[in-house]
N, C-alpha and C positions, 0 to 999 in steps of 0.2 A: 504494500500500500504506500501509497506516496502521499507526500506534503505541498502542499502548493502555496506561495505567501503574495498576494496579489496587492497593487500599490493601493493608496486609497487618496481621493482628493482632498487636498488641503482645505481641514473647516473650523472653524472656532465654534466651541460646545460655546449654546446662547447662555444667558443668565447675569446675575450678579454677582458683584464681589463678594468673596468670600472672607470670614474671621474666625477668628479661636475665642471661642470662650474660655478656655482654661486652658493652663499647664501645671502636672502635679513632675514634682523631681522622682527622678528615678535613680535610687543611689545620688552619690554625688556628682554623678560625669552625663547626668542623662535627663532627658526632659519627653514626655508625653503630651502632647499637644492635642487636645481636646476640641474637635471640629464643629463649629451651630449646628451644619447640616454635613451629613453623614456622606451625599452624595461630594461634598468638597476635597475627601480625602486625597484623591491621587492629584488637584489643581492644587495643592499646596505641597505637595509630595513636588512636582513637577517647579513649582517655581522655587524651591529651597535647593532641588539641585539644581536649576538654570543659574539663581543669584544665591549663591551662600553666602552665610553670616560667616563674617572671622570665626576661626577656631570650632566652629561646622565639621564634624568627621562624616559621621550616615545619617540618612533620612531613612526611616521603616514604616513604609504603610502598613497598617492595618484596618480591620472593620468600621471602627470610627476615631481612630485616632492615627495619629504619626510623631512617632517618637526619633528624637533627635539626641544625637552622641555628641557628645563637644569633647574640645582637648584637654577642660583642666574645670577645677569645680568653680573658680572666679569665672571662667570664660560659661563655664554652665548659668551663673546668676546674670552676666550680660546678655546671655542669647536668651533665657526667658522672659525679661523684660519688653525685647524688642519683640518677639512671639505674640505676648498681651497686647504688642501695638501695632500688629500688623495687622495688614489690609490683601489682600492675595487677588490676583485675576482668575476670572473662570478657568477652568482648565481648557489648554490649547493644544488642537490634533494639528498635525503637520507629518504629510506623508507620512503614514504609519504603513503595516502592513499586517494586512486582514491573513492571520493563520487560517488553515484549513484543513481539519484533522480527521481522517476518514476512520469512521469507528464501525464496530460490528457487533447490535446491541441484543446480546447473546447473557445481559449479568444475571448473577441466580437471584438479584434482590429486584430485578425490574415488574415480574407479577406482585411483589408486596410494595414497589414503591406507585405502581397504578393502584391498590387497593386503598392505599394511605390518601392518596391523588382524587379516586373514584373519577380516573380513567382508564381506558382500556390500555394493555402494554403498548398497543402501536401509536395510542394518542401521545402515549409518555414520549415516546420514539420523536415523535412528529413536533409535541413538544419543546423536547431536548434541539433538535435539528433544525429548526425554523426560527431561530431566534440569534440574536450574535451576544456572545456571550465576550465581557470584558474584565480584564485581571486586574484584580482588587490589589492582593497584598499576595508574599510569597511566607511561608515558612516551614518550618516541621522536618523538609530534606529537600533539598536545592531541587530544584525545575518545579515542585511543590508549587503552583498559581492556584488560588483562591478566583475561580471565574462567579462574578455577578450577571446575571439576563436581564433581558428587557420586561421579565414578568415576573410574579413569584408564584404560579400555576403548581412549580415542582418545586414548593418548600417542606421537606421530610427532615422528621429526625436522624439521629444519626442511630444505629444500629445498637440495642440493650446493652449484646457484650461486641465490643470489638472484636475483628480475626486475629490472631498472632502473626498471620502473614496474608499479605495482599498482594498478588503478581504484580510488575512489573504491568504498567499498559494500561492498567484498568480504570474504567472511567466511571467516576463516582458521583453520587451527591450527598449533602447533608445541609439541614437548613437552605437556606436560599444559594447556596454557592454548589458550584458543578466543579470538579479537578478530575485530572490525569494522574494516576501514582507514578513516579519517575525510577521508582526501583522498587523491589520486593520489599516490605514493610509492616509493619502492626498497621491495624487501623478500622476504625469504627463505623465509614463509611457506606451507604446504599451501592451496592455496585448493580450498573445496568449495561455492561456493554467493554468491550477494550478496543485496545488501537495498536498497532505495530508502531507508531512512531515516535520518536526517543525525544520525551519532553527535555533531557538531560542529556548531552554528548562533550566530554571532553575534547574532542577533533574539533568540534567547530569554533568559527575564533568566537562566537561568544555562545558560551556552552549553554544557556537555558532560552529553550525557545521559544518562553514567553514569560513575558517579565511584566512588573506590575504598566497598567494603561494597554497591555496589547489586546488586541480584538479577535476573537476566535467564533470560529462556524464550526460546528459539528455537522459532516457529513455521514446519511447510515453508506453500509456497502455491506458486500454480503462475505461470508467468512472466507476466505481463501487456503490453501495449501502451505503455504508458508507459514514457516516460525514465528513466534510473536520477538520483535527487536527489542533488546532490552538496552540499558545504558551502556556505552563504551568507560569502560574501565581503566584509567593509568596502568603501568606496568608495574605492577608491584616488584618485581626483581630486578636490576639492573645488572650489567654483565659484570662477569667477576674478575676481580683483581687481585694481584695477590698484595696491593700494600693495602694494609687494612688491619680488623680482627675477623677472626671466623667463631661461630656461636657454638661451643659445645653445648651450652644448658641456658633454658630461659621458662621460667611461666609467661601463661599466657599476652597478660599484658604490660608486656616490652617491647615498648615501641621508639619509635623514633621522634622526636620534637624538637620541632624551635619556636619563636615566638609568633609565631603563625599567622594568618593570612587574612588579615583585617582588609576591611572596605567592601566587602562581598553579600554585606547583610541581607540588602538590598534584592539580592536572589535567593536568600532562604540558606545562606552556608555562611557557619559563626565565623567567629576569628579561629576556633579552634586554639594548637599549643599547647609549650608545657601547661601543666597544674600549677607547679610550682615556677612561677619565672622568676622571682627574685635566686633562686638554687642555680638555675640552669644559666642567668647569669654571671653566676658567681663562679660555677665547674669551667665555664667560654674564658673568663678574666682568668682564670690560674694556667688554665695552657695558652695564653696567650693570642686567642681565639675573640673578633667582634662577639658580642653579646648576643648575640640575635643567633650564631651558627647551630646546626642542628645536632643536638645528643641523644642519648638514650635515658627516656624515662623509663626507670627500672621499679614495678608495681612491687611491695612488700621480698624485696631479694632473689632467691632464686639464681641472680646469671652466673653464667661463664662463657670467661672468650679467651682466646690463644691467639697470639701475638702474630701476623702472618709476617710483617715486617716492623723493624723495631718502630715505638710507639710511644706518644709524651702523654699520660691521661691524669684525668684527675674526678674526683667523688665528690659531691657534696647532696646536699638533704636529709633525707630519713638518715639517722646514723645507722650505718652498716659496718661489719668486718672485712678489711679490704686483705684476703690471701694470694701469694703472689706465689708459684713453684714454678721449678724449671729441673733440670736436668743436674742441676750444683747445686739443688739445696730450696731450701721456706725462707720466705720472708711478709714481715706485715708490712701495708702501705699505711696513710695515716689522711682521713678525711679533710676535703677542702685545700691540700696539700698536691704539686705537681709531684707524680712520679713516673719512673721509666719502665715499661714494658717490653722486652727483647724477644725478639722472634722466637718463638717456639714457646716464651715462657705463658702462664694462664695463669689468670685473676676472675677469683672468684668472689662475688658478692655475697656475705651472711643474710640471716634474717635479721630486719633492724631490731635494735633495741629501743627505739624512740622512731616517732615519723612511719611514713607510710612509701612515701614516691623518692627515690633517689632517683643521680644524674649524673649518669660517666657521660665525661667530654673527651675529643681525643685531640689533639691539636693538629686544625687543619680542617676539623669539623665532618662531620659523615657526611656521604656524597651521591644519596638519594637522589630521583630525582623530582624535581619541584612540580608541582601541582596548582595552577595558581597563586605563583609567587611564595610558596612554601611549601617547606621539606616533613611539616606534620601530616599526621595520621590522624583524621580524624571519627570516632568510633558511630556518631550516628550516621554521617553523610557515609561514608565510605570512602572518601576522599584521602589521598596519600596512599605511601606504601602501608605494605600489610602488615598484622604485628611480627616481631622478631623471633625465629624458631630454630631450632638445632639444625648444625649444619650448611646454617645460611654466612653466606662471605660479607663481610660491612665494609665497603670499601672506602677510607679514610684519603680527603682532599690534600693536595698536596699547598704545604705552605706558600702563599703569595705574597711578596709585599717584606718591610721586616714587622715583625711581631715580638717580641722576647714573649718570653714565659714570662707570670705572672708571679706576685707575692701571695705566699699562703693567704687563706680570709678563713674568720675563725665562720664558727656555725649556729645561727640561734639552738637557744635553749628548749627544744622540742618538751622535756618535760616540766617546764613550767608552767604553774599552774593557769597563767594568763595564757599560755596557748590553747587552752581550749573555751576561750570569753572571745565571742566575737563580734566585735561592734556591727551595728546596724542602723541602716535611716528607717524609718518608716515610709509606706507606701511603695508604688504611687495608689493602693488599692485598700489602705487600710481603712479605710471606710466603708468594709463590707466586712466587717470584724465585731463582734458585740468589742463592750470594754471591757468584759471578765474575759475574754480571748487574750486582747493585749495584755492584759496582765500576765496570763498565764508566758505570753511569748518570753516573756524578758523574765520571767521567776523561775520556770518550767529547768530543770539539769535535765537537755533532752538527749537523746542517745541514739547514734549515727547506728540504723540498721545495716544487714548485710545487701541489702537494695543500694549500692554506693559503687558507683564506677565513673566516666568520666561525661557524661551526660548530667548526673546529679545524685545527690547524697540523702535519703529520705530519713526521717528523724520519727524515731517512736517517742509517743511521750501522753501527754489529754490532748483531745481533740480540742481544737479550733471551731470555735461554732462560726460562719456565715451570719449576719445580723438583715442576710434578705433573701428571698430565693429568686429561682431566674437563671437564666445563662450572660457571664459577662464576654462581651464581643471580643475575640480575638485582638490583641495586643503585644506590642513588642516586647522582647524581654533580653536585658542582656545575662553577662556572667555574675555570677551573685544573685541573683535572685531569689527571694523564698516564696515559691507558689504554693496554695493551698487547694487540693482537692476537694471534694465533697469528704472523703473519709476522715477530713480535717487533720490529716497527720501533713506537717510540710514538708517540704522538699526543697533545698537548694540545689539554684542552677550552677553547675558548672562547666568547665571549656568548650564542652562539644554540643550544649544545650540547643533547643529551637530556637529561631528566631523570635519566634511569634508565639505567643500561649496561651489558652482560653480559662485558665483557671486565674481567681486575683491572686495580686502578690502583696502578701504582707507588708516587707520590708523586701531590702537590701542590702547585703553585706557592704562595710566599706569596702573602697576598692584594695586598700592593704591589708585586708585579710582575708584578700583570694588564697593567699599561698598559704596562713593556717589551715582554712579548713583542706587544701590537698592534701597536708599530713597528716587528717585525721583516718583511723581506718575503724573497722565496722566495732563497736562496742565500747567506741570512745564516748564521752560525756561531752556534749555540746552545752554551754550556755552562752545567749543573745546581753547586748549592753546599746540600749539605743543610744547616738549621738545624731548630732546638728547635720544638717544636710551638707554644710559649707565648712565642715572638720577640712580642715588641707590633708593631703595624703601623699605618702612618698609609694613609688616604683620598684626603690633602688634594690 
C-alpha cells in the first residue's frame, strides 16, 4: 500500500485572535499555557515556534494546553509573564501536505465501536474515511499523532482493560481523536482497521510523518498479500573493532548513554539519557572526555569487560567494587578515580553498596552510532542501540583534539539521609488533589516499588484521593514529574517518560534531584519537601 502527500492551497484558518488564560509552572524550567479556546492550541503552538521568546527550548501541544521548556527558572518567570500578555494570530496553513493513508478496516473492536456509535460497521468505515482528520498533539512513542475530525460522530471510550500489545499499523480510536500505532505497544485503544504505512521511519530525513497541524485522509482498501511494514529500526550493532572493551557479563539493563537528545518533544521522543547526569559527567571529566560523551549506564552491577586494546576508564555513581585481573595478578580500582585497563586485563563491577545506576567512561567515549543526534538508548521509544549483552565488542573512539585526563572528583554521599528527601514544586495539576492528599504527599515515607525502571519509578504508600472526577485532557509532561492515576499510588517520570500524559501531576521534582531519585532502587524510602517554584538549581 502506498502513501500519497498531495500539496494543498495556501489559506489562513478564519477567526480571531487568540489568548491564554492561564499558565501554571511546571517544575521550575516549565510553563503550561492554558488556551480560552481549545481549538487555538496548534495557532499558538505555531506562532511560538515561528517567533520565540528568549530562552524558549520546546513548545508541546496538547489537548488544550501547550506547554513551554525554557533554559533556566529566571528565564521561566520572564516567559510566563509575556505568555499572560500575549495576543496570538489564528492559526496559518501555508502549503501543507494532505497525508493519505490507505487502511484496511479489518479491527476486532470496529463491530463494538458501531455499537457504542449505533452505527453500522460500514457507517463507522464511511465515517472514519470521509472526513480529514488533523494532528492535534504527538506523544506516548514518536510518530504517536493524536488526529482530531471534522465531527465527533466517533467519540468512544477507550477500551476497560488495555492490550499489552498493539501491532504495529493499527489504526485506532479513543475519545474524539483517531491515531496510527507506530510500533508494537501497550494500549487501550478501539482498534478498527490497520495500514502498512510506517507512521515512524528512521531513513526518512524527517522520521514522523505526521507531526502536530498535518492533515490526514483515511483511505479504506481492501487487505492485500503483503506484510504489514513496521518501523525501520537503527542498527543496533555496529561493526566491530578491536580497540575497545568486549562484554563478558552484563544484566539486563546496561546500556549505553549520554546526555541525550533534546529538542525532539515536539514528535513525541523525550530527551531521553543518562539517569544520573551529574555521575556521567563526572566519569567524561576524569578521562578526560567533553561531558556530554557516551558511557555505560550500569543498572545495580553485574558487568564485565576485557580490555580488547589498552584503555583509560573511570566509575563513578552507585558505589560499586571496581576488580581488575589479568594474567600477573588482582588488583582494586578506586571510584571517581582515572585508571588503566591493558589488553587482555577485565574489570569487573560488584553489586553496589549504596546507589542504584553506575557509569564506566572510557576515554574517547563509546562509539555507537547516533540516532538523532544521540548515542542513548532509549527504553520506551526504542530508539538507540540495544541494551548491552555478553559477547558484544564496544568499540571505544579514538582521542581527538588534546584532552589530558582528568583530576579524581570525590562522590556524593549516596547514604545520607537527605538523599532520599526530594524536593518538589507543586502542580501544574495540584488542584485536582483534596488537601488531606497534599498532606499526605509531603508527610507520607513512601516507598519506591519494584515497578521502577527508566520510564518511571511508582511509589507504594495511601492513596491520593482526586478532589473531582472526569478525565483530564492530555498534557505535557517532562522528567520529574509525579502523575497520579486513578489507583492514587504516584508515579515519577523519569528519562524515557511520555511526552504527553492524561493523568494530573501532582508536583514536580526539582530539576536537581533528577539524579537522586536514579539512585534510588526498589525498596528504598522516598520522602517529598515542597519548595518555591523559583529555588535556583544547579546541573553540575
Amino acid at each position: 500500500m502506498k502513501l500519497t502527500s498531495d500539496p494543498m492551497p495556501a489559506r489562513t484558518e478564519s477567526g480571531t485572535a487568540g489568548r491564554i488564560r492561564g499558565v501554571r509552572y511546571v517544575g521550575q524550567r516549565a510553563l503550561l499555557a492554558e488556551i480560552e479556546r481549545p481549538d487555538d492550541v496548534l495557532a499558538l503552538q505555531e506562532h511560538l515556534t515561528a517567533n520565540p521568546i528568549t530562552g524558549q527550548l520546546e513548545v508541546i501541544s496538547a489537548a488544550e494546553t501547550v506547554m513551554v521548556t525554557c533554559s533556566t527558572p529566571e528565564t521561566a518567570r520572564r516567559i510566563r509573564e509575556a505568555l499572560l500578555n500575549m495576543v496570538f494570530p489564528p492559526r496559518q496553513h501555508s502549503e501543507n501536505a494532505l497525508v493519505r493513508i490507505e487502511v484496511v478496516y479489518d479491527g476486532e473492536d470496529l463491530r463494538d465501536v458501531a455499537a457504542h456509535c449505533g452505527l453500522s460497521p460500514e457507517a463507522v468505515i464511511t465515517a472514519h474515511s470521509t472526513q480529514t482528520w488533523t494532528a492535534a498533539f504527538t506523544g506516548f512513542s514518536p510518530g504517536l499523532a493524536y488526529l482530531v475530525g471534522e465531527n465527533n460522530i466517533l467519540n468512544v471510550p477507550r477500551r476497560p482493560s488495555p492490550r499489552t500489545s498493539v501491532p504495529a499499523g493499527s489504526v485506532a480510536l479513543a475519545g474524539k481523536y483517531s491515531s496510527v500505532y507506530p510500533r508494537v505497544s501497550p494500549g487501550g485503544w478501539q482498534i478498527i482497521g490497520h495500514t502498512q504505512t510506517a507512521m515512524w521511519d528512521l531513513t526518512r530525513e524527517h522520521p514522523a510523518l505526521v507531526t502536530p497541524g498535518t492533515e490526514v485522509i483515511f483511505r479504506p482498501v481492501r487487505a492485500s498479500s503483503g506484510t504489514t511494514s513496521t518501523t525501520a529500526e537503527p542498527p543496533s550493532r555496529v561493526q566491530e573493532t578491536r580497540v575497545g572493551l568486549r562484554v563478558l557479563q552484563a544484566l539486563p539493563l546496561t546500556l549505553i548513554q549520554d546526555l541525550g537528545r533534546a529538542g525532539h518533544a515536539a514528535i513525541g521522543v523525550s530527551a531521553s539519557g543518562a539517569m544520573d547526569r551529574p555521575a556521567l559527567k563526572r566519569a567524561n571529566r576524569v578521562v578526560g572526555n567533553p561531558e556530554g560523551a557516551a558511557a555505560l549506564e550500569v543498572v545495580d552491577g553485574g558487568l564485565g569487560v576485557e580490555a580488547t586494546t589498552d584503555q583509560v576508564l573511570a566509575v563513578t555513581g552507585a558505589t560499586v567494587e571496581l576488580n581488575v585481573t589479568s594474567p600477573h595478578g588482582a588488583r582494586t580500582a578506586e571510584m571517581g578515580r582515572p585508571f588503566a585497563l591493558l589488553t587482555g586485563e577485565v574489570l569487573t563491577l560488584g553489586k553496589p553498596t549504596s546507589g542504584f545506576r553506575s557509569y564506566l567512561a572510557a576515554r574517547g567515549g563509546f562509539n555507537s552510532p547516533e540516532v538523532l543526534g544521540s548515542r542513548s538508548t532509549d527504553t520506551l521509544s526504542g530508539l538507540g542501540p540495544a541494551p548491552v549483552t555478553p559477547g558484544q565488542h564496544l568499540p571505544v573512539a579514538r582521542v581527538k583534539g588534546t584532552h589530558p585526563v582528568g583530576w579524581p572528583e570525590g562522590q556524593p554521599d549516596l547514604t545520607d539521609p537527605e538523599a532520599a528527601i526530594l524536593d518538589i514544586t507543586l502542580g501544574p495539576r495540584d488542584d485536582w488533589f483534596t488537601e488531606d492528599s497534599l498532606t499526605l504527599l509531603e508527610s507520607t515515607g513512601w516507598t519506591a516499588s519494584n515497578e521502577l525502571n527508566r520510564v518511571g519509578m511508582r511509589l507504594e504508600g495511601p492513596k491520593l484521593q482526586w478532589s473531582r472526577s472526569g478525565e483530564l485532557p492530555s498534557e505535557g509532561t517532562i522528567a520529574g514529574s509525579i502523575q497520579v492515576p486513578p489507583s492514587g499510588q504516584p508515579v515519577i517520570f523519569l528519562s524515557d517518560h511520555p511526552t504527553t500524559g492524561g493523568y494530573p501531576v501532582i508536583a514536580v521534582l526539582a530539576e536537581d534531584q533528577l539524579a537522586k531519585a536514579a539512585q534510588m532502587r526498589p525498596g528504598s524510602t522516598v520522602r517529598f519537601r515542597v519548595v518555591p517554584h523559583q529555588k535556583e538549581t544547579s546541573n553540575a
